[in-house]
Structures are given as C-alpha cells and as structure tokens.
C-alpha positions as CSV (number, residue, x, y, z in Angstrom):
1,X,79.1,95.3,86.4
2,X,79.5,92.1,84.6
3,X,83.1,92.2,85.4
4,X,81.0,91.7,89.5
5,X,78.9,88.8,88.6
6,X,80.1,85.6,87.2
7,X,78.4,81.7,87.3
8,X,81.4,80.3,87.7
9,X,84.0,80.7,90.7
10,X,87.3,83.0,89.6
11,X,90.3,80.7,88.9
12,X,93.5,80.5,91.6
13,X,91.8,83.0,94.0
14,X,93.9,83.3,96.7
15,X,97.4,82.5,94.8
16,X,100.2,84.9,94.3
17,X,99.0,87.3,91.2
18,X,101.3,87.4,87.9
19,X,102.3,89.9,85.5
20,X,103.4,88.5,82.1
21,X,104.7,91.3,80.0
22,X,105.7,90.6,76.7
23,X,108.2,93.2,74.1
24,X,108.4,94.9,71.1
25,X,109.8,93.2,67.9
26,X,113.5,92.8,68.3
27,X,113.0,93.7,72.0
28,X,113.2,90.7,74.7
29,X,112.4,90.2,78.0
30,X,114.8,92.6,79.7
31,X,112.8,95.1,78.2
32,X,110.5,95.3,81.4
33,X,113.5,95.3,83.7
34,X,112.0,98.9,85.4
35,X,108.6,97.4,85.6
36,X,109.7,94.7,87.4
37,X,112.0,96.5,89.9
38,X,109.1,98.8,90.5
39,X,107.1,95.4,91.2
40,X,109.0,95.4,94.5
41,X,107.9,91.4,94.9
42,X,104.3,92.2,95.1
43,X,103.8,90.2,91.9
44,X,105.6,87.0,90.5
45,X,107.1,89.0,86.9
46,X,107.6,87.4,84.0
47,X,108.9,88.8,80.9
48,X,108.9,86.2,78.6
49,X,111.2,86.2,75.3
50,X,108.9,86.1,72.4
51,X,109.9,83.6,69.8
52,X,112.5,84.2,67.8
53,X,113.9,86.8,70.2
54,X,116.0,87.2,73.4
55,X,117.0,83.4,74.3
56,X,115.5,81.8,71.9
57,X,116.7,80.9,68.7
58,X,116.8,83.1,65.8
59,X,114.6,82.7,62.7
60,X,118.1,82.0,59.9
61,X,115.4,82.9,57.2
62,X,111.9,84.6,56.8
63,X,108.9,83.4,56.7
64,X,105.5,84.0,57.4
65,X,103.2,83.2,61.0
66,X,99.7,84.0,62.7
67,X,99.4,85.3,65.6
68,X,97.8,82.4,67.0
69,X,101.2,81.0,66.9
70,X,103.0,83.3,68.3
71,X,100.8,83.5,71.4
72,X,101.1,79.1,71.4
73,X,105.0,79.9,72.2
74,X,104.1,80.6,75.4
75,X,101.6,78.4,76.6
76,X,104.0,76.1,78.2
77,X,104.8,79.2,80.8
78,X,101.5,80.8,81.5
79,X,100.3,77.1,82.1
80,X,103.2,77.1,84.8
81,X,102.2,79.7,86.7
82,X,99.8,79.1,90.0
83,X,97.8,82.6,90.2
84,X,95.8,85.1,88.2
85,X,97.5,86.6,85.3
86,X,97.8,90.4,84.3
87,X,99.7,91.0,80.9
88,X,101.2,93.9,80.0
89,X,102.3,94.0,75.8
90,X,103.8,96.6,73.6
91,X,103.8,96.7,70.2
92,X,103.8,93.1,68.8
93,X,104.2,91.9,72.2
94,X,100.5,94.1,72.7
95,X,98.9,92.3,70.0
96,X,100.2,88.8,71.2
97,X,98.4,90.1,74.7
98,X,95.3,90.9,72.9
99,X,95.1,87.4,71.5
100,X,95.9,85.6,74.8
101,X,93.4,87.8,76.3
102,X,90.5,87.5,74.1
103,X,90.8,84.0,73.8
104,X,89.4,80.9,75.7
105,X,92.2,78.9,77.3
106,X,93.4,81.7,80.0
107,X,90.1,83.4,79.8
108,X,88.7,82.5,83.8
109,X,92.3,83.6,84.8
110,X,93.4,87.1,83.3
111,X,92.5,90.3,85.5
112,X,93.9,92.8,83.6
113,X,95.3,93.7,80.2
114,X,97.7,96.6,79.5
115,X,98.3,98.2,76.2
116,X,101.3,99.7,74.7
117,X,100.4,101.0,71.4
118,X,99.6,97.3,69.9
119,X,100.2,96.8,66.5
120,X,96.7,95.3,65.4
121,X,95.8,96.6,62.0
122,X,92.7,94.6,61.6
123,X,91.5,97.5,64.0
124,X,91.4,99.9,61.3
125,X,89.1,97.9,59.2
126,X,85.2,98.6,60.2
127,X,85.4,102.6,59.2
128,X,86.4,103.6,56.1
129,X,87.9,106.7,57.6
130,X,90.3,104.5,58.4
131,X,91.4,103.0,55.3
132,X,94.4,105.5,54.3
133,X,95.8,104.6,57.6
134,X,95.6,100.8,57.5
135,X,97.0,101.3,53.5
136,X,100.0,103.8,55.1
137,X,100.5,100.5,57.8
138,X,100.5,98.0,55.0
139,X,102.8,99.5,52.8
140,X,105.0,100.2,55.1
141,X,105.4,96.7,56.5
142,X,105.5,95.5,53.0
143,X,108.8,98.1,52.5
144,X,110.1,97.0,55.5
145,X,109.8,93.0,54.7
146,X,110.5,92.5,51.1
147,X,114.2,93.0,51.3
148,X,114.4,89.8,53.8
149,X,113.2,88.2,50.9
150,X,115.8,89.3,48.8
151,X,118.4,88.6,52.0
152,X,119.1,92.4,52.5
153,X,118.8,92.4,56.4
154,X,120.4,95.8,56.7
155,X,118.0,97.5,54.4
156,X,114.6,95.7,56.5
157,X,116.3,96.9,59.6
158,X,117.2,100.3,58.5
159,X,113.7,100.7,57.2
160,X,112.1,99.5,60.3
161,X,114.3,101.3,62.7
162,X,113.4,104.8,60.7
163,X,109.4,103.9,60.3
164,X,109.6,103.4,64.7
165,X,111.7,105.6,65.9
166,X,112.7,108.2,63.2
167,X,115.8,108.2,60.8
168,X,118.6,109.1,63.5
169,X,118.2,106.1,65.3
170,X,120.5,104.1,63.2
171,X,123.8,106.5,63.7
172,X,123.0,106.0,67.5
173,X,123.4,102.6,67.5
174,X,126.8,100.9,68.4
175,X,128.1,98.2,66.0
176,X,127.5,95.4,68.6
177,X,123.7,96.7,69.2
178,X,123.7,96.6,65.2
179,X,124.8,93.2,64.6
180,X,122.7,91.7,67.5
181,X,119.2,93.5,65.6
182,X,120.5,92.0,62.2
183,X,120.8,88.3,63.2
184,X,117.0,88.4,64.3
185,X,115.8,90.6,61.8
186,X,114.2,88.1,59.5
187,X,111.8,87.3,62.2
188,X,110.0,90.7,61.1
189,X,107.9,88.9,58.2
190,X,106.5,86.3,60.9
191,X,105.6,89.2,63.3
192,X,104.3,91.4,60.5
193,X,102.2,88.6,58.6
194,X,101.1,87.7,61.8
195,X,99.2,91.3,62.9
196,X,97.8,91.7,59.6
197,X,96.5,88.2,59.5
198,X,94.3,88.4,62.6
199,X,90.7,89.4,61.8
200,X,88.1,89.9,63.9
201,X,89.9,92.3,66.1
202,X,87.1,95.0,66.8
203,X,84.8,91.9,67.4
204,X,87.2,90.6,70.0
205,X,87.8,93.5,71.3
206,X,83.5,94.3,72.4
207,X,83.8,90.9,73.8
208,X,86.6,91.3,75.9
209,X,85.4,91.3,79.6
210,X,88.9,92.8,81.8
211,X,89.6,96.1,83.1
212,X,92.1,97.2,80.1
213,X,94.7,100.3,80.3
214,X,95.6,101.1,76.6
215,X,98.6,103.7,76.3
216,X,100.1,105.6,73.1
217,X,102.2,108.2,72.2
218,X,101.8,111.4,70.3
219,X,104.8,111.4,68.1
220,X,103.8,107.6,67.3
221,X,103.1,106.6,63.8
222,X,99.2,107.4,62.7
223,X,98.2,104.6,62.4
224,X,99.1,103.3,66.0
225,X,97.9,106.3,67.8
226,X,94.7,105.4,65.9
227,X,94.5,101.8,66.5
228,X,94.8,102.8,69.9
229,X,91.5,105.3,69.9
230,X,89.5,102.5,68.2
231,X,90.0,100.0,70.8
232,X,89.7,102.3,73.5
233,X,85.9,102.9,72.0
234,X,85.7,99.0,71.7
235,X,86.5,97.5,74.5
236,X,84.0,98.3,77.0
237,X,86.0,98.2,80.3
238,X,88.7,100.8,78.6
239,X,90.9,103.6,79.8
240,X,93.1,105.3,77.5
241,X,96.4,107.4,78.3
242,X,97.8,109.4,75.9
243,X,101.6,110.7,76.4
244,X,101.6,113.9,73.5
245,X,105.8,113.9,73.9
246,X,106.1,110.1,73.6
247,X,106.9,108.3,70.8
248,X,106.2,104.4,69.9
249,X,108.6,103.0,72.6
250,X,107.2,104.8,75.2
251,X,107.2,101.5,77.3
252,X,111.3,102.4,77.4
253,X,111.5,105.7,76.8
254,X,108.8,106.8,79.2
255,X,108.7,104.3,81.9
256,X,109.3,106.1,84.9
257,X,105.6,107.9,83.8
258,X,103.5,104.9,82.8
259,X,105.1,102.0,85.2
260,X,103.3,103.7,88.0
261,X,100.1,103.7,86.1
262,X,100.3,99.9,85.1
263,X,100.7,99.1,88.6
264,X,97.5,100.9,90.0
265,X,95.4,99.5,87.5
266,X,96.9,95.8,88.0
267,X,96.3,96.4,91.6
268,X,92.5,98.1,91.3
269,X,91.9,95.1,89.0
270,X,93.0,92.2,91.4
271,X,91.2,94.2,94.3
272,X,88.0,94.1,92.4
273,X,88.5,90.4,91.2
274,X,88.2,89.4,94.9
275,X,84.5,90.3,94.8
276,X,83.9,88.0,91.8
277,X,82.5,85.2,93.7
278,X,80.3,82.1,92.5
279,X,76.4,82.2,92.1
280,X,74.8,79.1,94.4
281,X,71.7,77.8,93.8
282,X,69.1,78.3,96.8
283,X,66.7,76.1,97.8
284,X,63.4,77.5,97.0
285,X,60.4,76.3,98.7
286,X,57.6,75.0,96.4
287,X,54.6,77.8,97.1
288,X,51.8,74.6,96.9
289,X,53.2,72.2,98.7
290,X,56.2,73.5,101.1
291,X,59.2,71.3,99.3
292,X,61.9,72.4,98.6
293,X,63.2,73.0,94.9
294,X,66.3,72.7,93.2
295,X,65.7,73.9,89.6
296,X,68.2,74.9,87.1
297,X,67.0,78.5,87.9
298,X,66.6,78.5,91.8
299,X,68.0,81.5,93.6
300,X,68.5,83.6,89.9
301,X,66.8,85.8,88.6
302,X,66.9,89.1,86.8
C-alpha cells in the first residue's frame, strides 16, 4: 500500500510513459528491437547504448569503473524525456537499472523496474550460504578479465562467451560478429569492477518502493539464478518468473515469452500510478474556539 499513498504529487502525471531498456555487456541498444515492436507506440522506447557499447566509442584499453558511473552515462537522456519512466535491464544493463532505480535523482519518476537476471553480486553477501557462489562469480570474472590486462582480447572473450552462453558459442559466431565483440571487449573490466564494487545491494533493494518483475533462467549460471531469488525475497513489491529451459540471454533468446509479461506489468504499474495522488492539508476547526487550523499535521493522521 505505500506504493497508494505518497506526500508528495507523482511526477509528469499525465505525459506519455517511457520504457528505457538497457543491454547486456557487449550487447547494444538493438537488443530490445522485439520489445519495442511489441510496444506498438503505446510507450516512447528507448534503448539506450551503454557506454562503451553500440554507438559509442570503444574503451582502446581496460580499466576499471563503478557503477555509479555507468548509470551517469545516461543522465543526459532520461533527463530528456517528459513522462514517467519504466526500465527494463538485463544483465549489466539490470544492475545499471537497479542503481538508477534505487537512487534519488529519478526516484518520484520510475513506475516500474524489470529484471533480467542482473549481475549484482553484492547480493550474495548477507548469507553465508551464499559465499561459494559469490567466490564461483568472482573467480570467474577475474579469469575472464586478467587477459585484457595482458592485451589478450580473444582469450577474455572466449572465456566470457563460454562462462554465458556455453562453450559452442564461439564456433557459431561469424568472423564479422567476432571482430566487432573483440574491439569492445576491454570494456569487460569496467563493467565487471563495476558490479562487484556496488555495496549495499540487499539494503537497496528493501528500500526500493516500485512494482518490480525479476526474470531468470534455469540453465543460467548459479550464481545469477541465485541473485535473482535473493532480490526477489528483498524487494518488497517483487514477482519473480522463472523460465527452467532458458539460459542467461533469455531477454533474446526467449522474447517472444517474456516481452508479453514486461508489458503487463509496465501497464498494471502505470494504471496503479494514476491513483498516487497528493495528501492536502484540511482545514480543521479548533474544538474551543471554532477557527480554523492549519497545522503541520491537519487532515493526517494514522
């Protein structure tokens, strides 16, 4: 219910609602090409080309991030937009979501969030049944970063490629698909420092106050299919699909089945936005002498 009640009127009301969705590492924006045909202009889509990705230039050597960064990239075109915002992430592009979500700038303005398996490790961190799976995350990223270091590109990609999306993905890639994923490679130590440099993440996720749809796949990785579960117990306005045949890139592989799902729960969340409305003050009449009051708490009370 406190999603019903708020002090303060909702933000752009009665504009045109958005969907931002955001990719995968070494995705882009075309990504969510389905999602935005199946959009049918209901919603102004964007799908925004996270940095270093898509349209915008390459990282020509690695380096570290936070994921505070990654979500400033693109400030300059959620400010742009004129409505309410849902955002739909996957993967990196989830935990970029989570951050934009759970923080303060677009906090009056976000309806929904949508989940595709985001990579947030820190989630992993408050049980210690957890701890062989956040170790099996770490060491992982860790295999599939220090060659960048040592300027092996294929050997990151290869390794990153097999730890997604299984060790035949490489032979079904064409040499043009190959040598596009290589020249943005080295962006994988920003996006990887990034996730396992954001703390907090179970406390910002109780906190976080939007109707949230949280997907993953049961022929994911561990410890994504477990992230998942914890927020899903976390975040108090949370429903969780699971997909058993699905793998991590479900938002591709699988969007004919979850497309439809995002869309009902952007539109139940925007339906029930519209009855967030303001709290005014009445005017309460002073029982002694029949004046009438305007005290800081006329008209509420619980």
């Amino acid at each position: 219910m406190s999603n019903l009640l708020n002090l303060n009127p909702p933000a752009y009301t009665h504009a045109k609602a958005n969907i931002v969705a955001l990719h995968c590492s070494l995705g882009c924006g075309r990504q969510w090409s389905r999602l935005i045909e199946s959009c049918g202009g209901e919603y102004n889509v964007i799908a925004p080309d996270l940095a270093g990705y898509g349209e915008s230039p390459p990282r020509r050597t690695p380096r570290p991030s936070l994921l505070s960064a990654e979500a400033e990239h693109l400030h300059r075109e959620l400010d742009a937009l004129d409505g309410p915002i849902h955002l739909v992430g996957h993967s990196f592009g989830g935990a970029v979501a989570f951050k934009l979500a759970t923080g303060a700038r677009y906090a009056r303005r976000i309806r929904s969030l949508t989940l595709i398996e985001p990579v947030l490790p820190g989630a992993l961190l408050e049980h210690e049944a957890d701890s062989v799976l956040y170790d099996e995350f770490a060491g992982e990223s860790a295999r599939i970063c220090t060659p960048l270091w040592g300027r092996d590109k294929l050997l990151s990609l290869r390794r990153f490629l097999a730890f997604w999306n299984g060790d035949a993905c490489w032979d079904s890639l064409s040499e043009a698909r190959r040598a596009a994923l290589i020249e943005r490679v080295n962006k994988l130590t920003a996006d990887f420092s990034a996730i396992f440099g954001a703390t907090g993440v179970n406390a910002a996720a109780r906190k976080l106050a939007v109707p949230t749809l949280l997907f993953s796949g049961g022929q994911s990785p561990a410890p994504t299919r477990r992230i998942v579960t914890r927020l899903t117990s976390g975040i108090p306005n949370a429903r969780h699909v699971h997909l058993t045949a699905a793998g991590h890139m479900l938002a591709i592989t699988h969007a004919g089945e979850i497309n439809p799902q995002i869309l009902r729960h952007i539109a139940a969340s925007q339906a029930a936005s519209a009855l967030i409305v303001p709290f005014v003050a009445r005017r309460r009449t002073n029982a002694s002498s029949g004046e009438a009051g305007h005290g800081p708490a006329a008209g509420i009370g619980f």
